[in-house]
N, C-alpha and C positions, 0 to 999 in steps of 0.2 A: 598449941593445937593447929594443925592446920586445913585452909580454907578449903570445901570443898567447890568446885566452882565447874558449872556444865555452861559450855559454850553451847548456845542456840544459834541456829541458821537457818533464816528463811530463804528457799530460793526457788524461781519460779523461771521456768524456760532461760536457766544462765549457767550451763552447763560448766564453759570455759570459765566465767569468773572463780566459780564455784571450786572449782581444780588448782587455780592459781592459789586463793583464798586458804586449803586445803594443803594448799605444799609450804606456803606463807606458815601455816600453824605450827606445821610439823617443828621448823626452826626457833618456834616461843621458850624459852626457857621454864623448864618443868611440866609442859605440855602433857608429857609421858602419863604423867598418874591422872590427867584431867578429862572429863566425860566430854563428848563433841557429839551434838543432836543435830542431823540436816533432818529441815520437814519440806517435803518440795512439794511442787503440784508442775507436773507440767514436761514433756519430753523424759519419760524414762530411763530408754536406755543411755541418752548420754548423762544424765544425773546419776545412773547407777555405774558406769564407768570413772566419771569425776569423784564420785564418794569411792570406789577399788576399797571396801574395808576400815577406810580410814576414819570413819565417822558411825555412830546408828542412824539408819535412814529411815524416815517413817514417812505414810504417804496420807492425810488428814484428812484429805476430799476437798477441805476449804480454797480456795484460790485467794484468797485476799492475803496481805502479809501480816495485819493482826490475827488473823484463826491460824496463820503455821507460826509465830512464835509462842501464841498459847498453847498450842497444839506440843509442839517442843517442849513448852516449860512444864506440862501435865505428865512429861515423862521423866522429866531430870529429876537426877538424884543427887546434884549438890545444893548444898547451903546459900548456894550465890548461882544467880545467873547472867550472864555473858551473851546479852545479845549482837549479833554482828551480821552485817551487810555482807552479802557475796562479793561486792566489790572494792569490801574495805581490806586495811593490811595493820594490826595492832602493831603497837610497838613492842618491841621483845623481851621488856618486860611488862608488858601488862599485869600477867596474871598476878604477880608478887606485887604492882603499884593497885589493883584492885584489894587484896587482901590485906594490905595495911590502911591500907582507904576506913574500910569496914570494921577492924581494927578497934576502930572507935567506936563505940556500943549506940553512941546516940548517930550515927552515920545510916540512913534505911539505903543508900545506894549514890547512884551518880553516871557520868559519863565523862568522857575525854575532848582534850581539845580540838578542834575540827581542824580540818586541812583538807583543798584538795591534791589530788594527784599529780595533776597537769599543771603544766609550766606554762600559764596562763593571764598575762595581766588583769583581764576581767575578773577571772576567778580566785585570783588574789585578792582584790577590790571588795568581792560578795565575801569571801572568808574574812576578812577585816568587817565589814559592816554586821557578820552573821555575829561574830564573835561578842563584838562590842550589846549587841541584842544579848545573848544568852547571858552573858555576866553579871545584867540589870538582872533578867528575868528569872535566872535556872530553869528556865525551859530548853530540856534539850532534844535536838532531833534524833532519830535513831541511825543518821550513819556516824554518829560521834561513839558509838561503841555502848551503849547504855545498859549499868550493869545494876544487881539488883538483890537483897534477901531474898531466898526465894518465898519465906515465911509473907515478906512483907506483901511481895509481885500477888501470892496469893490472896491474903488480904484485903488488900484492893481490889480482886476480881480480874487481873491480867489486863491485856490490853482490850478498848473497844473493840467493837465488831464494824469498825468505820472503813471506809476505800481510800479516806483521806483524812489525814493530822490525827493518825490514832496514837504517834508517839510521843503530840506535843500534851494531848489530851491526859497520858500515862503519866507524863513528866511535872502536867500540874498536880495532880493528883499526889506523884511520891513528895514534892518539894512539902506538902501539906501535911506528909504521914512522918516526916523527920527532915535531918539534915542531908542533904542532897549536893551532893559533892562535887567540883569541878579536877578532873585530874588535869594538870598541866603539863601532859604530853601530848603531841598532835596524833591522831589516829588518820592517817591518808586514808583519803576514799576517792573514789572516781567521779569525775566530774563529766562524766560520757553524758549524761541524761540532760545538763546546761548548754553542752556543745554541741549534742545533736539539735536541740532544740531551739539550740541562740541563749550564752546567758542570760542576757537582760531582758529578754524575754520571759525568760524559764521567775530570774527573780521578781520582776514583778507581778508576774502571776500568783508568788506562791505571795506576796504582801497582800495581793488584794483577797487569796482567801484567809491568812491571818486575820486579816480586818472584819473578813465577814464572820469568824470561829467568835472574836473579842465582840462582836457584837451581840453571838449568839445566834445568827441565821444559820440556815443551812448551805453546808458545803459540798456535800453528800454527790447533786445534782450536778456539779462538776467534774466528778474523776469520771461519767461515762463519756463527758463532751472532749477531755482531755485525751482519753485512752483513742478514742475514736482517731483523733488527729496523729496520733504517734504510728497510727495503723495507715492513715494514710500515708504518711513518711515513709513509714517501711516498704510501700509500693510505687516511691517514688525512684525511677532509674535514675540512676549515676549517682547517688546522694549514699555518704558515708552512713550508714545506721544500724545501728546493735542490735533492733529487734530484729524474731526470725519470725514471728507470728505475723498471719497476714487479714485476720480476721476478727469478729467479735460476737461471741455464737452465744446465747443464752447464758449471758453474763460472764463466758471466760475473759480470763485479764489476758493484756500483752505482756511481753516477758518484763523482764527485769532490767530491759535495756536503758532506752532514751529518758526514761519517765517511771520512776514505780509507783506504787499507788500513794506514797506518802512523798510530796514535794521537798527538795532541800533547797 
C-alpha cells in the first residue's frame, strides 16, 4: 500500500526561497502523485508567483510558523506529513526513506539528519555539536525535515501556538507518543539566519534559551526582543541581509530571512 504523504510549508515574506525550494521538489523522486501545501502569511504576489500552480496555497491569517504548519496540516490529505523549511532542499529520496521509516507500525515519525548549506567552518562545528545534541536527545528542530502520522500530529494537537521552540516542544511530545526516528540522510538547509547574525552568536543564543525551555521559564519574551534586532539589521546600509521587512506593526513577524521564529 502506498504512503500517502502531503508536504507542508510554512513561508513567510520568502518568496525566492520558496521557488527554489519548489523547483528543488519538482526533482524528488515520485513527487508526481504527492500533495504540496504552502501556508504563507506575508507578500502576496511574489508567494503567488513562487507557488505558479505548483503547490495549494492557503492564506491562514496566522503570522507565526506554528499556526501555518497546523494550518497546512488541517488540510492535508495524506497519511504522513512532511514538514519542510523554504529554505531547506530534501534529498531525493526522501519521500520512499520516509515511507519505509513508518513502515514500521511502532515508528509515530521522525526527522533527518541536519546539514547546513554553506561551506562554512563554523557552521560545520554547530552541525557537529547540534548533531551530537539531537542523537542523546531526539529532539529534533524543524529545519531537519520533520515528518509525522498525520493520525498521530493530530493527536497530540499540532504544533504549539509559541514564536519560539515550538518544534523542539512537538518533538518531545512525539518521542513520548512512540518511536521517533533519526533518518541518516542530511537534509541541507541554509545557514543565512547564523551568518547574517554571526554564528556564535546566533548559537549561543539559541543554548541560553534551551536552558531557559529545560528549566521551564519563559521564552516567549524573547522572539519580540530578537525580531526587533533582525529589523534593525535589515535597515542597516551596506550589510548583506535576507530580510525585506522594515518594520514591527502589531505583532507582524519579519520574514523568514536572518532569524525565523523558531532558532537553529
Amino acid at each position: 500500500m502506498t504512503t500517502r504523504i502531503t508536504i507542508v510549508i510554512p513561508v513567510r515574506n520568502d518568496a525566492t526561497a520558496l521557488a527554489r525550494l519548489l523547483d528543488h521538489l519538482a526533482g524528488l523522486r515520485d513527487v508526481a502523485a504527492r500533495e504540496i501545501v504552502v501556508a504563507a502569511w506575508g507578500d502576496p504576489d511574489g508567494t503567488e508567483r513562487a507557488v505558479a500552480g505548483r503547490a495549494r496555497l492557503i492564506w491562514p491569517g496566522g503570522s507565526t510558523r506554528a499556526s501555518l504548519m497546523n494550518a497546512g496540516a488541517a488540510v492535508a490529505g495524506g497519511d504522513v506529513l512532511f514538514f519542510l523549511h523554504a529554505d531547506s532542499s530534501p534529498p531525493p529520496d526522501a519521500l520512499r526513506l520516509i515511507a519505509e521509516t513508518l513502515a514500521d507500525r511502532r515508528a509515530v515519525g521522525g526527522a533527518f539528519e541536519h546539514l547546513f548549506a554553506e561551506r562554512s567552518a563554523s557552521l560545520r562545528l554547530i552541525t557537529y555539536v547540534n548533531r551530537v545534541r539531537y542523537r542523546i536527545t531526539r529532539n529534533y528542530y524543524g529545519d531537519q525535515g520533520i515528518f509525522v502520522r498525520t493520525s498521530v500530529f493530530r493527536e497530540l494537537g499540532g504544533y504549539p501556538d509559541l514564536r519560539l521552540l515550538e518544534d523542539l516542544d512537538f518533538a518531545q511530545r512525539l518521542k513520548r507518543r512512540g518511536r521517533s526516528i533519526l533518518v541518516r540522510e542530511p537534509l541541507p538547509t541554509s545557514g543565512r539566519r547564523f551568518l547574517s547574525r554571526g554564528p556564535w552568536r546566533t548559537f549561543f543564543f539559541i543554548v541560553w534559551l534551551l536552558a531557559l525551555h529545560t528549566l521551564g521559564l519563559d521564552t516567549e519574551r524573547y522572539a519580540e526582543r530578537w525580531r526587533a534586532e533582525v529589523v534593525n539589521d535589515c535597515e542597516t546600509p551596506g550589510r548583506r541581509i535576507y530580510c525585506r521587512t522594515s518594520a514591527l506593526v502589531s505583532g507582524a513577524e519579519a520574514s523568514d530571512g536572518p532569524f525565523e521564529g523558531v532558532p537553529r
